[in-house]
Each structure stands twice: as structure tokens, then as C-alpha cells.
Backbone and ligand atoms as CSV (ligand in chain L), in Angstrom:
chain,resi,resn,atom,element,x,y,z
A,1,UNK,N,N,-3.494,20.526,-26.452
A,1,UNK,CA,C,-4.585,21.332,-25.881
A,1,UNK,C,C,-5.248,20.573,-24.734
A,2,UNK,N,N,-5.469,19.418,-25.288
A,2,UNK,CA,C,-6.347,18.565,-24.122
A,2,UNK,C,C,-5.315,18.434,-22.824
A,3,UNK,N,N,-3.878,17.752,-23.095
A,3,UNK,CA,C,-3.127,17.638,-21.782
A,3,UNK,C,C,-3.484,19.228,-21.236
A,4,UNK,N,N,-2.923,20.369,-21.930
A,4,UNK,CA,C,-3.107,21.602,-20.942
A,4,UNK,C,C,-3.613,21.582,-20.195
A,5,UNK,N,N,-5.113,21.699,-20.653
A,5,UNK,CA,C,-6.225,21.363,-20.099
A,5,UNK,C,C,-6.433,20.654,-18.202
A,6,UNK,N,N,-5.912,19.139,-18.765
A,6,UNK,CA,C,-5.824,18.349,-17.512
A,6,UNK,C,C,-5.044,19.011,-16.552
A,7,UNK,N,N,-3.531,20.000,-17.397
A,7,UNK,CA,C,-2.734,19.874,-16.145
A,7,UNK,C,C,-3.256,21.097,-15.372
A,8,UNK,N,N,-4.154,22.452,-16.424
A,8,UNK,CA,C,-4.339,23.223,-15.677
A,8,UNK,C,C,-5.855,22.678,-14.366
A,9,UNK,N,N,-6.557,21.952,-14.695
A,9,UNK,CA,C,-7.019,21.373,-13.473
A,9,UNK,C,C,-6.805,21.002,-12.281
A,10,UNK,N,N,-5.485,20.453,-12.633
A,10,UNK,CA,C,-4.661,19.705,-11.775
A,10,UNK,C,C,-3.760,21.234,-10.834
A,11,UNK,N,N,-3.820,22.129,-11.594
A,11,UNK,CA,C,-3.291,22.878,-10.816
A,11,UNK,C,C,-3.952,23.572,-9.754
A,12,UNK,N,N,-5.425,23.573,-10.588
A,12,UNK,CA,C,-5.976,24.551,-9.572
A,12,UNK,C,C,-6.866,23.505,-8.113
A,13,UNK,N,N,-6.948,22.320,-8.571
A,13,UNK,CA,C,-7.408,21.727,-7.793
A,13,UNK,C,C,-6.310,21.363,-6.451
A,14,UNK,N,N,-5.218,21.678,-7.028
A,14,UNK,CA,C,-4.046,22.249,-6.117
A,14,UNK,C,C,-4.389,23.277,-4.966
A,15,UNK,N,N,-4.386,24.255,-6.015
A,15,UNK,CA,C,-4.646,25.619,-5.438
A,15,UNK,C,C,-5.670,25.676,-4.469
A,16,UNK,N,N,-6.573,25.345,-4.706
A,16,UNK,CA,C,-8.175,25.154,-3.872
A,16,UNK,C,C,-7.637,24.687,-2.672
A,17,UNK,N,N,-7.086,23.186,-2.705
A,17,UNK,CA,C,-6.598,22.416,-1.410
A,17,UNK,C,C,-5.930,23.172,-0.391
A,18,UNK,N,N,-4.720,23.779,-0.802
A,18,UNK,CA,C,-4.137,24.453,-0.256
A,18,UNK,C,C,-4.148,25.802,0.299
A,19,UNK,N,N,-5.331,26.087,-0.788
A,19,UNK,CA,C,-5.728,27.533,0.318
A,19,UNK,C,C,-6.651,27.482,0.748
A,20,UNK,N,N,-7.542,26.288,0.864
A,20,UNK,CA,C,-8.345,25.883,2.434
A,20,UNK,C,C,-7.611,25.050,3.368
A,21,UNK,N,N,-6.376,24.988,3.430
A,21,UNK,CA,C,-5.422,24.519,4.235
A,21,UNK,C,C,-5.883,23.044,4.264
A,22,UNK,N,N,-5.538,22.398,3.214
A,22,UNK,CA,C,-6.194,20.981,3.664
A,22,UNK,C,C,-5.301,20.243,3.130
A,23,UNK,N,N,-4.295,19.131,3.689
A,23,UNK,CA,C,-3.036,19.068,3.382
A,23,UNK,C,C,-3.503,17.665,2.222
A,24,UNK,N,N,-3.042,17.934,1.315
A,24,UNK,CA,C,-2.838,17.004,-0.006
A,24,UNK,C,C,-2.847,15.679,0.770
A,25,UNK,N,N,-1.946,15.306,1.097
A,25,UNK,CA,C,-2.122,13.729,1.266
A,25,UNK,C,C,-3.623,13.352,1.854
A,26,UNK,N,N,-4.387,14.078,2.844
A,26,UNK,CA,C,-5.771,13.748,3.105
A,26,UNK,C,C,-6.616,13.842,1.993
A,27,UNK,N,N,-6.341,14.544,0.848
A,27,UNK,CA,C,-7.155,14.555,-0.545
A,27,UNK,C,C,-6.993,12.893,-1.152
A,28,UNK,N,N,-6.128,11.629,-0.961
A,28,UNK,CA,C,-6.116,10.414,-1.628
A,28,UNK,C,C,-5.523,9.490,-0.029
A,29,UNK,N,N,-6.256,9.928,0.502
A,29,UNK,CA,C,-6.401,8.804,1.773
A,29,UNK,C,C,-6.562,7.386,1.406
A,30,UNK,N,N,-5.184,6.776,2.176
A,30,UNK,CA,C,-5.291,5.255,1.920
A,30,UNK,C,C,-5.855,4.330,2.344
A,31,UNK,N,N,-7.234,3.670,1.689
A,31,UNK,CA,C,-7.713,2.711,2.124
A,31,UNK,C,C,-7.597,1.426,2.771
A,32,UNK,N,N,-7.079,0.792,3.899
A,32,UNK,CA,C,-6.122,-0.298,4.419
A,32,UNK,C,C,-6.884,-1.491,3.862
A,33,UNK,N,N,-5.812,-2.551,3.341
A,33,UNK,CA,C,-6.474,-3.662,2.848
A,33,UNK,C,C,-6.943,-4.560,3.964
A,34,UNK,N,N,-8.473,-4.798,4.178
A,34,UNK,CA,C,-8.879,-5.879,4.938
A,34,UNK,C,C,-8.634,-7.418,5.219
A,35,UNK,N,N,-8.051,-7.779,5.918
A,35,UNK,CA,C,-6.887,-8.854,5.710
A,35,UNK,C,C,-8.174,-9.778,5.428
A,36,UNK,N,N,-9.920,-9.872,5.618
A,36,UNK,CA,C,-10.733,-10.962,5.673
A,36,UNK,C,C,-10.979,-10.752,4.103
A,37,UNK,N,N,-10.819,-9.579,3.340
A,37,UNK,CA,C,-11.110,-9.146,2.196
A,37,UNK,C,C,-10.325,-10.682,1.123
A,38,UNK,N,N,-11.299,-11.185,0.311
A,38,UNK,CA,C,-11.174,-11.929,-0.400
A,38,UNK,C,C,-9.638,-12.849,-1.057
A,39,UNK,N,N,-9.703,-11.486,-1.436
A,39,UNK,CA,C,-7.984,-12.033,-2.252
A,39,UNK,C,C,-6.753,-11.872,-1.053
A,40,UNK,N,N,-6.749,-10.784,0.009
A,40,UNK,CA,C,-6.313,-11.155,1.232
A,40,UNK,C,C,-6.010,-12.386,1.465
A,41,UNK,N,N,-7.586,-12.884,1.950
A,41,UNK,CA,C,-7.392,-14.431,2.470
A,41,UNK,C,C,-6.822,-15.706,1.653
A,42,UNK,N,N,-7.181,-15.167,0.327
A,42,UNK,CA,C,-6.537,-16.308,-0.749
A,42,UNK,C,C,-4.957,-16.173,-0.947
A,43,UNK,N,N,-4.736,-15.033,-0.411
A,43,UNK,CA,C,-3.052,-15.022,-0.513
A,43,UNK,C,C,-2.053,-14.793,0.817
A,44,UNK,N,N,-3.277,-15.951,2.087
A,44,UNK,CA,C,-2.532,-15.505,4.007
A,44,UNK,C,C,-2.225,-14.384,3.980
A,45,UNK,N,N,-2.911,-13.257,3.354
A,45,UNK,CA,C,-2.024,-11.723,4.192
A,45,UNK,C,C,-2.566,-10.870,6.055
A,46,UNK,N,N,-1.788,-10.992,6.320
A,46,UNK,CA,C,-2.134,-10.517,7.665
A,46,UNK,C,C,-0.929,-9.452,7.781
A,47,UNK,N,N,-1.747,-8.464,8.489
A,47,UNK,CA,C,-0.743,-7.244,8.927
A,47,UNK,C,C,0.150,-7.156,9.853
A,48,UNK,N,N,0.471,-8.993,10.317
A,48,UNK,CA,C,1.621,-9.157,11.226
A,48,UNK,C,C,2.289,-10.091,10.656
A,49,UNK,N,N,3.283,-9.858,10.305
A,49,UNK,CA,C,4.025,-11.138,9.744
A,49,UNK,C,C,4.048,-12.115,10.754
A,50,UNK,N,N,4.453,-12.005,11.714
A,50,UNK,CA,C,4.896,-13.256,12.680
A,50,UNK,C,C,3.417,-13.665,12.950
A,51,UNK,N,N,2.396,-13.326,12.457
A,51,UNK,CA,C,1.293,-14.432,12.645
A,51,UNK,C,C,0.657,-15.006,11.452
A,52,UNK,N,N,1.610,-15.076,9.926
A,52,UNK,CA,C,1.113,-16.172,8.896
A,52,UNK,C,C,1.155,-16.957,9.488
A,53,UNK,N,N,0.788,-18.079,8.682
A,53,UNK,CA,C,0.138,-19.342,8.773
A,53,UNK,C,C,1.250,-20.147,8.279
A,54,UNK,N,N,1.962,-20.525,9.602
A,54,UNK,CA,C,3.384,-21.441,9.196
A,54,UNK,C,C,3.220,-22.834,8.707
A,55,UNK,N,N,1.724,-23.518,8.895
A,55,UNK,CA,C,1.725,-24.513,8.493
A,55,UNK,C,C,1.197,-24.405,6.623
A,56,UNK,N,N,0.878,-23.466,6.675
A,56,UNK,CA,C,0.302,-23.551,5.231
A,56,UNK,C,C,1.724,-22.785,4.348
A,57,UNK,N,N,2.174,-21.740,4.774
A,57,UNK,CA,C,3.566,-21.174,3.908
A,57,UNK,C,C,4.550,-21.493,4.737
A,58,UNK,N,N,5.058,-22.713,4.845
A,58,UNK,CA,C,6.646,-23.291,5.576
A,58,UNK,C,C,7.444,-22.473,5.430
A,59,UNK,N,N,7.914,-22.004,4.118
A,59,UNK,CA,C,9.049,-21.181,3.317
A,59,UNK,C,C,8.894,-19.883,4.291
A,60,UNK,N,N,7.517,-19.602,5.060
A,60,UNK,CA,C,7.584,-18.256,5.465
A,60,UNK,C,C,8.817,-17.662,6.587
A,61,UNK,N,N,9.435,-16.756,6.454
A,61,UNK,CA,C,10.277,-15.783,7.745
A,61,UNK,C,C,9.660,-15.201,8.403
A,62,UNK,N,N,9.843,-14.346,9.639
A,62,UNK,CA,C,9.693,-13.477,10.157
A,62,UNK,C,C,9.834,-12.023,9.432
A,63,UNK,N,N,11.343,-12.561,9.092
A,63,UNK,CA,C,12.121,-11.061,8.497
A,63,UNK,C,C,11.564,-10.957,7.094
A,64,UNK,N,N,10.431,-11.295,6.395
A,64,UNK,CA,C,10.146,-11.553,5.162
A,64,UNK,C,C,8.617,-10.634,5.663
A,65,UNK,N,N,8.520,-9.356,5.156
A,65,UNK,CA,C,7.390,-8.236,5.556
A,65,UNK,C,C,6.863,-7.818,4.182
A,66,UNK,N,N,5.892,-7.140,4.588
A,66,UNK,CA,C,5.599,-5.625,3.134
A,66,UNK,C,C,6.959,-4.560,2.972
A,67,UNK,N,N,7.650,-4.514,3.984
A,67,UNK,CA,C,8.200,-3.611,3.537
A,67,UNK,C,C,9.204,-3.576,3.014
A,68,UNK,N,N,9.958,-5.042,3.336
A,68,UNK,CA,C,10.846,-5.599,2.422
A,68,UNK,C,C,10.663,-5.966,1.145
A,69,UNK,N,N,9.529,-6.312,0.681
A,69,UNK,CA,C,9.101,-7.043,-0.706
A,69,UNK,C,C,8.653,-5.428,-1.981
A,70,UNK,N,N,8.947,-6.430,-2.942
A,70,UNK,CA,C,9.578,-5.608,-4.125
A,70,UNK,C,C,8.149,-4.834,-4.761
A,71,UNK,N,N,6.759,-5.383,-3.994
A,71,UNK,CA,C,5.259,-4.829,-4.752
A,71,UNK,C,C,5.327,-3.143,-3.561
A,72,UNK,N,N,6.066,-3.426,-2.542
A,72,UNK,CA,C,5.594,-2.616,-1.533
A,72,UNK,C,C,6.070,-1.094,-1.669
A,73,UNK,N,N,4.795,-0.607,-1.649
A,73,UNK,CA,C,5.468,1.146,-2.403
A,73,UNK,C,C,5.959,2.341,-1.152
A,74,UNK,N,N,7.032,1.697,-0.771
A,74,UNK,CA,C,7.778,2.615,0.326
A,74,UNK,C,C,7.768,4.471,0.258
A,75,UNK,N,N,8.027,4.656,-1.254
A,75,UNK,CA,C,7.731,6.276,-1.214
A,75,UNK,C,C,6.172,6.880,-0.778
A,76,UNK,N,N,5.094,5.700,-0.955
A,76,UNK,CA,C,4.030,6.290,-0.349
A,76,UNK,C,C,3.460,6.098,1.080
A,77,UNK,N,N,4.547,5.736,1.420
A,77,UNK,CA,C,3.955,5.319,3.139
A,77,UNK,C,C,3.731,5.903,4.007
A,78,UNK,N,N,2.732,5.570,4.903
A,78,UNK,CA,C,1.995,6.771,5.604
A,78,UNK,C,C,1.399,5.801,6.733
A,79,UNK,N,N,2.320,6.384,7.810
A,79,UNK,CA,C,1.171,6.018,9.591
A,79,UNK,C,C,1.340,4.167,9.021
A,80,UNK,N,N,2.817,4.197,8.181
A,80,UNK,CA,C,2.985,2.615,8.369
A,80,UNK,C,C,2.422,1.973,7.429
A,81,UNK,N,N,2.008,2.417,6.817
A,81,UNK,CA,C,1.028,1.545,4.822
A,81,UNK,C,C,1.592,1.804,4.178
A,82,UNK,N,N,0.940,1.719,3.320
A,82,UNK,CA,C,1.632,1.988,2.039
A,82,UNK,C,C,1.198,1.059,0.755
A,83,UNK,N,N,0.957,1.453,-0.435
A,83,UNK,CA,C,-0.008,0.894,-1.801
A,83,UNK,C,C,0.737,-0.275,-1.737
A,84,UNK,N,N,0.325,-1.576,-2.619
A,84,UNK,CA,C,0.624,-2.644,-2.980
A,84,UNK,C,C,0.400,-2.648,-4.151
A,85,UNK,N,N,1.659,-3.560,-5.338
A,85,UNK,CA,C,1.005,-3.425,-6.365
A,85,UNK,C,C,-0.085,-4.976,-6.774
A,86,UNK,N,N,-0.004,-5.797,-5.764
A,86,UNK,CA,C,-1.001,-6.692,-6.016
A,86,UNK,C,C,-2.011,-6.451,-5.340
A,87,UNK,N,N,-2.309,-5.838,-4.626
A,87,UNK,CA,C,-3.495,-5.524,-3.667
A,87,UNK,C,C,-4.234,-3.973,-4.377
A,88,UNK,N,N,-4.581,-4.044,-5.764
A,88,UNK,CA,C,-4.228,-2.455,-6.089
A,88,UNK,C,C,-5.414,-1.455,-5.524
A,89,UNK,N,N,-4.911,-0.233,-5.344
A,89,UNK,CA,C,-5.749,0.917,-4.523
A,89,UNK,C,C,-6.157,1.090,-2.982
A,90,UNK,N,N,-5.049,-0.599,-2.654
A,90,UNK,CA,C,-5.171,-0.693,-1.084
A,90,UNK,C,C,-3.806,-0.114,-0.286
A,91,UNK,N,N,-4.127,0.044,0.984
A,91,UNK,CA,C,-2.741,0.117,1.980
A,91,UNK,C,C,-1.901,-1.135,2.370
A,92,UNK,N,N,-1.416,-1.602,2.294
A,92,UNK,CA,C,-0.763,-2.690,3.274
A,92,UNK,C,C,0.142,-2.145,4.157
A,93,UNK,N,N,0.202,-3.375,5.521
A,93,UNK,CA,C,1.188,-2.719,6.314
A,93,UNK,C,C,2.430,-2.954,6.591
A,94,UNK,N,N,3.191,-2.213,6.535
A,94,UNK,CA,C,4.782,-2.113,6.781
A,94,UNK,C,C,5.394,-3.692,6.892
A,95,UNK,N,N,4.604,-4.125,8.403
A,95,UNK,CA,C,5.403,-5.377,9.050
A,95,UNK,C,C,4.164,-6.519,8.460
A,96,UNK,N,N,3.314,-6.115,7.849
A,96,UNK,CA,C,2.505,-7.392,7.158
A,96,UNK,C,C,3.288,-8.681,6.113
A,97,UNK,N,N,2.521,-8.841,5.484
A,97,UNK,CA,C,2.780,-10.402,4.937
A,97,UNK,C,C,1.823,-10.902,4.031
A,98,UNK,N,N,2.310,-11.554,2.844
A,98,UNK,CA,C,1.190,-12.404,2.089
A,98,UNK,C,C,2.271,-13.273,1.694
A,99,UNK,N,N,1.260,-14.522,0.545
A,99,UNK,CA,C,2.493,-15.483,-0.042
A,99,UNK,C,C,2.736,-14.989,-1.104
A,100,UNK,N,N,2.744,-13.791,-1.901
A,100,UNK,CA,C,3.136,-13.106,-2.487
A,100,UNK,C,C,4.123,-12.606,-2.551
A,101,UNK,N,N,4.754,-12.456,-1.450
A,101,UNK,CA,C,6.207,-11.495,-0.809
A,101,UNK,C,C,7.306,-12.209,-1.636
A,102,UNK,N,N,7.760,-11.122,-1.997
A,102,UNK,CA,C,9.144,-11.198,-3.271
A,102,UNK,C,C,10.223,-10.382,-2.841
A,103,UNK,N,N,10.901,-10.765,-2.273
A,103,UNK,CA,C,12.467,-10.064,-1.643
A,103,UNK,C,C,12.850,-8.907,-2.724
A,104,UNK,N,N,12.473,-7.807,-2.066
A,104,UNK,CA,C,12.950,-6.278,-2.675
A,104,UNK,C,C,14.887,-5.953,-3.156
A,105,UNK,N,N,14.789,-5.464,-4.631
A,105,UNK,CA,C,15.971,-5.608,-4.881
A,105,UNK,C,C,16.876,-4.771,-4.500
A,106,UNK,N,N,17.811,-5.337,-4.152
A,106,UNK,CA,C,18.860,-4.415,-3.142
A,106,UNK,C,C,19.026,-3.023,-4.184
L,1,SF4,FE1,FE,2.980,-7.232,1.419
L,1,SF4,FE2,FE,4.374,-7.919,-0.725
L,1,SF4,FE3,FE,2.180,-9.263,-0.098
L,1,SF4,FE4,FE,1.996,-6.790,-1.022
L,1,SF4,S1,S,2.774,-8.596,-2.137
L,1,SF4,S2,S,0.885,-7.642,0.742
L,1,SF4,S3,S,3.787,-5.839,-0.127
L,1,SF4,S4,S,4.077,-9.169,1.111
């Protein structure tokens, strides 16, 4: 009863969106993670890879991005972001970078 419930919400809050023409993805607009934002800075992320901090992550590549790494949620990407699962409820960007980055499995 209770799921019903949720999903019929879920439907109509559908419905509403769409017949004020207001396209779903602007209903959960992605917040971009602020690279000065705390845990950002504690983990070098910058939204250009080729400008980490080579003296502090040696190991770092070029070719080593968000969008290659295995947290980076490619099905939600949008205008180049896309969720992180360590950064959670943020955007990161495509060609960004942290020392986090974990080579995405083939
Ligand atoms: Fe980018 Fe991966 Fe770091 Fe997330 S964990 S910010 S996807 S490099």
C-alpha cells in the first residue's frame, strides 16, 4: 500500500512536470562541486586535469580524468558533469581530477 502510494506520487509529479512543459532533468539540477569546497581541496580536485598538482600527486596523468574513473556516473552527464560517488550530490567535470581517480573498468 505504502510503495503504491510513493509510486503513484511519483507519477503524478511526473505528470505536473510535463504538462507545464518543464523538462525533467531541470527538476534535479546538478549542483557543480566547488573545487575550493573542503573535501575538494583535501583530495587536489580541479576541473582540469592537466592542472593537478604534479608535485604533490607524481603518479598523476593527463589521460587519468572524471570521466575515465570508476566513481564517475557517465549515464548522468549533462553540459559535461556528471554525479560522483565520492563527492556525493555533486557534479564533477568530465576532464577533472582528484587523488581519488580509480581507472574505470573496461
Ligand atoms: Fe573525478 Fe573520480 Fe575524483 Fe570523482 S573520484 S572527482 S570522478 S577523479
Amino acid at each position: 500500500m505504502h510503495k503504491r502510494r510513493i509510486f503513484l506520487r511519483s507519477i503524478s509529479t511526473f505528470a505536473v512536470a510535463t504538462a507545464a512543459g518543464i523538462p525533467l532533468s531541470s527538476l534535479a539540477a546538478l549542483q557543480k562541486l566547488d573545487p575550493k569546497d573542503p573535501q575538494a581541496v583535501s583530495l587536489g580536485y580541479t576541473e582540469d586535469t592537466t592542472k593537478a598538482d604534479k608535485k604533490k600527486y607524481p603518479n598523476h596523468t593527463a589521460s587519468q580524468m572524471c570521466s575515465n574513473c570508476q566513481f564517475y556516473q557517465t549515464a548522468q552527464q549533462e553540459d559535461g558533469y556528471a554525479p560522483c560517488t565520492i563527492f556525493a550530490g555533486k557534479g564533477v567535470a568530465a576532464k577533472g581530477w582528484c587523488s581519488a581517480w580509480t581507472k574505470k573498468a573496461a
